[in-house]
N, C-alpha and C positions, 0 to 999 in steps of 0.2 A: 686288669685292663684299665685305662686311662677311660677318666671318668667322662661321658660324650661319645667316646666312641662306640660304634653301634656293631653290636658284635656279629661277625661273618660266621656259614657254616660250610661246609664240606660239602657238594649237591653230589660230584661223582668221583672216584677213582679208579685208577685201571693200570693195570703193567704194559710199559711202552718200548720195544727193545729201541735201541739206539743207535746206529752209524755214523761214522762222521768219512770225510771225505780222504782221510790219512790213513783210513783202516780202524782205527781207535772202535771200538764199540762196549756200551757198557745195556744197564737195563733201569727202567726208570719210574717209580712212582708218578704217576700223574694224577692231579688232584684240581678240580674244580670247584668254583665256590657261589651260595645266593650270600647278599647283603654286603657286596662291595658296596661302597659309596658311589663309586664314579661310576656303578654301571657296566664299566667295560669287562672283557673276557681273559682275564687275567688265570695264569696257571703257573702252579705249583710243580715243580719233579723232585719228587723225595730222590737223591742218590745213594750207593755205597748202605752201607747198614740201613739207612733211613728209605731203603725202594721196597717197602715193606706195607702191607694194608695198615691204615689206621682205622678205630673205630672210634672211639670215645676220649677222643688225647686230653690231657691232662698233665699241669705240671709235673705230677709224680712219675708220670710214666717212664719207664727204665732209659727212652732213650732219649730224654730232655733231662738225664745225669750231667752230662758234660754236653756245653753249649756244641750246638753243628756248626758247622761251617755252612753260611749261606751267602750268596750271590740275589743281587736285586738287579738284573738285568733288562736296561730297555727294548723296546722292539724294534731292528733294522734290518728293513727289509733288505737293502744296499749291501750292506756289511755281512749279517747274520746268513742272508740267502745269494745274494748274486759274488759275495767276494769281493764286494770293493775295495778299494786300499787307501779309499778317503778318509776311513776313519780307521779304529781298531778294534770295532763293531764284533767281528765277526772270531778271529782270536781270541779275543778276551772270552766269547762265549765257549769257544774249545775250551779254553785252559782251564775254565771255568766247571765245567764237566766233567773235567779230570782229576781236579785237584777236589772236588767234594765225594766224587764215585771214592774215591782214595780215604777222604777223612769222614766221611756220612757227614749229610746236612740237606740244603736245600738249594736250587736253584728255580727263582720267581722270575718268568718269564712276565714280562708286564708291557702291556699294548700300549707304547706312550712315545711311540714314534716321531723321532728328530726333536727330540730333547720337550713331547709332548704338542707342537705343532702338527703333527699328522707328514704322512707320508709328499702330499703334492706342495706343501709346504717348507717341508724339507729340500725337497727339490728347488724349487726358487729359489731357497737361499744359499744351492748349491750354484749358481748361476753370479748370486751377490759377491759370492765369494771367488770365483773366478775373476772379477773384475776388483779385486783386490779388498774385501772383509774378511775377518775372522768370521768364524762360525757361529759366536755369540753376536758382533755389528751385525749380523747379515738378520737372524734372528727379530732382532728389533727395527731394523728397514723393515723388517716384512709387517709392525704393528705387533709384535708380539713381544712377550717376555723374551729373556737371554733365555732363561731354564722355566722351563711352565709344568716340569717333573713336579707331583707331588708324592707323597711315600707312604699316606694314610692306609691306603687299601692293600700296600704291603704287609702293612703292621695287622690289620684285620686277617689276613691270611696265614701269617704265623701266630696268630693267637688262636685261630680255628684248628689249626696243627698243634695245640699246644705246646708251641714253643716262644715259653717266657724269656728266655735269653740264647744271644746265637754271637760267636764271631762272624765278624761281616766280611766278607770278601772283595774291595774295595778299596779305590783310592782318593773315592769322594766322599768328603766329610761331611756334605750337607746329610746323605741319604744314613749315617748314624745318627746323627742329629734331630733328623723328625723320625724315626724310629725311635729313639727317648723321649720324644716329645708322647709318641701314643702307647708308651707303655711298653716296649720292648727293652729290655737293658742289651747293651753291645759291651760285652765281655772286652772284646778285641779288636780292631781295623788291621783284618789281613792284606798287605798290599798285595795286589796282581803283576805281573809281568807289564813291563813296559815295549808294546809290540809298534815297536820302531820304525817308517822305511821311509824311501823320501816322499812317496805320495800323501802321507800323513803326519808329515814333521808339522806342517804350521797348524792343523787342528790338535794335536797333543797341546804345544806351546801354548797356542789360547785356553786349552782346559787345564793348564799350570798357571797361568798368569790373569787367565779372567774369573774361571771356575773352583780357584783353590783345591785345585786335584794336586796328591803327592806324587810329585812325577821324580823321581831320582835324580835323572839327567837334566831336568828344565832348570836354567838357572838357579841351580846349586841346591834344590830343594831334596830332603829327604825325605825317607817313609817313617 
């Protein structure tokens, strides 16, 4: 573990069956933690090989052999629960559950809603952006950062899982970056699916052209 950081533990875990709205269903470690930094209520779902109890994780353990595939995904309430098609919030989190039930890994559910402004915040600058901002100008009218996402308490939470290296399931470069920065190596940047429509063409675009996300299709950029 990088030297500073303040090591996270496991508080609960428990088996969570899963549904999703296409039928899809799988079965999920869930995993609680004391000694994030931020405080907040952030959760773990072991999928796929890894929905399994841990007790004492450790590098060695058979199933930190080959890195998991894990997902760092933020909280949207909009996307993830009502379905919006403002973003691609809510897909990414399906696919995202799919494609680790399938390869074992982890998906970190992490409370940091609208890019870590908070949910009524989000909203306003859902408002900025109607009257013609990107999703990041709207962000900084509001007095905040473009991205106020930090990734520390991520990195605390796979180190509690013992897991010293993971492919990341991702198409933002920042979120392997400070996960190398706290001690996590990233084996891999798996891209995600690029979940397309017209209600979310200009927020992709801005998170290809403001956010350095590898978008395929945004002006010629590859993964």
């Amino acid at each position: 573990m990088t030297r500073g950081l303040p090591a996270a533990t496991i508080r609960t875990q428990l088996t969570l069956p899963l549904r999703f709205g296409d039928g899809f269903a799988t079965t999920a470690r869930v995993f609680t933690f004391d000694g994030l930094v931020d405080g907040h209520e952030h959760v773990a779902l072991g999928l796929g090989d890894h929905a399994l109890p841990v007790a004492r994780p450790t590098v060695g353990d058979p199933l930190a052999a080959a890195p998991p595939l894990v997902r760092l995904h933020s909280e949207c309430l909009t996307g993830d629960v009502l379905g919006s098609q403002r973003c691609d919030c809510g897909p990414q989190l399906a696919e995202a559950v799919r494609r680790i039930t399938l390869a074992g890994g982890y998906l970190l559910y992490l409370r940091q809603e609208g890019r870590g402004i908070g949910l009524y915040a989000k909203l306003d600058a859902y408002v900025l952006q109607d009257a013609g901002m990107d999703t990041y100008e709207a962000n900084v009218a509001l007095g905040y950062g473009a991205d106020e996402r930090t990734y520390t308490a991520a990195a605390q939470m796979l180190h509690a899982l013992g897991q010293e290296e993971v492919a990341l399931l991702s198409n933002n470069p920042d979120k392997a970056r400070q996960l190398e920065e706290n001690g996590v190596i990233v084996s891999e940047r798996v891209p995600t699916e690029v979940h397309l429509s017209m209600a979310n063409e200009r927020y992709l675009a801005a998170k290809a052209d403001r956010g350095g996300h590898t978008l395929p299709w945004a002006r010629g950029q590859g993964t």
